[in-house]
N, C-alpha and C positions, 0 to 999 in steps of 0.2 A: 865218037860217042853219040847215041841215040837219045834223043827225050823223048820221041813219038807226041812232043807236043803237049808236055806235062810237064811246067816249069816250075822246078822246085830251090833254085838257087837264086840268088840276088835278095831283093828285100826284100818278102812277099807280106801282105798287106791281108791276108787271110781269104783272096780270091788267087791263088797260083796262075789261073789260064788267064786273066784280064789285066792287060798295063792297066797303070794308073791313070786318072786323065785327070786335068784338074779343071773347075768350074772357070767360064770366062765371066767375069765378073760384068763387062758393057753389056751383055744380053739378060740381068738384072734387072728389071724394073721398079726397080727402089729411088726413088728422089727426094728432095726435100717434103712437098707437098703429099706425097703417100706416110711417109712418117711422122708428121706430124699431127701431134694427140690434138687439135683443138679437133681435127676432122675426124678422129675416130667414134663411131658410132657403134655402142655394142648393145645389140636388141637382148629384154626380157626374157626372161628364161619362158615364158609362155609364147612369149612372139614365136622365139628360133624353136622351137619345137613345133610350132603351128607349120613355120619353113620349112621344119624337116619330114611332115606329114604330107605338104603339097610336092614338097621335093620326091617324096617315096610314089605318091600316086601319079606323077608326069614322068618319071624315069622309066624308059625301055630297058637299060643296062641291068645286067641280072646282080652281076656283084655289087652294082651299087646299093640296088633294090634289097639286096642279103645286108649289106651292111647296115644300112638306114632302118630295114627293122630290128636290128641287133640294140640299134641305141632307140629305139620308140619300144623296145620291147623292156627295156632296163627302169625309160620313164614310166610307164605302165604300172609297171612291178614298183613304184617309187609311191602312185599316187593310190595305189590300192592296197591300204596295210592289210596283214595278215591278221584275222580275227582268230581269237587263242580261245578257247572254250575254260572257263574256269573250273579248276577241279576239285573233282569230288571226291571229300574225306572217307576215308571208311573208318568202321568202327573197329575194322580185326587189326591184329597186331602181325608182326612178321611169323612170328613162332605160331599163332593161330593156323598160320597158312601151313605152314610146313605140319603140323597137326596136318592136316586134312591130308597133307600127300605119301604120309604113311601110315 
């Protein structure tokens, strides 16, 4: 029996061509001292986007560069609302209108 190297039997995991592999857990760099909260530091929503403006302008990577304006273009769109022009009544009625179109 031929599979040509399109394995579709056993347990597949919804990648068919790729064993499984499983993460080695010692090459983790998680320790005590990384988790714990007295040291977590989480910067201002104005700091980390000031970060992500210097991050966009020193990045050569282009998909990085793609990505990072996707989310400076979201805050942009956040700090600049939409001005709605307020509208103007008229005096004619619906049936006025349709008047005029026959």
């Amino acid at each position: 029996m031929a599979n040509h190297g399109f394995r579709t039997t056993g347990r597949p995991n919804g990648n068919f061509g790729a064993a499984r592999v499983q993460a080695k857990r010692e090459t983790l760099d998680l320790n005590s001292t990384i988790l714990n909260k007295e040291n977590l530091q989480i910067p201002q929503r104005d700091e980390a986007f000031t970060k992500l403006v210097i991050a966009y302008n020193t990045t050569t990577d282009p998909k990085l560069k793609a990505g990072l304006w996707e989310i400076l273009k979201r805050r942009q769109a956040t700090l600049n609302p939409i001005k709605v022009k307020p509208s103007v009544a008229t005096d004619t009625t619906h049936w006025d209108i349709i008047k005029l179109t026959r």
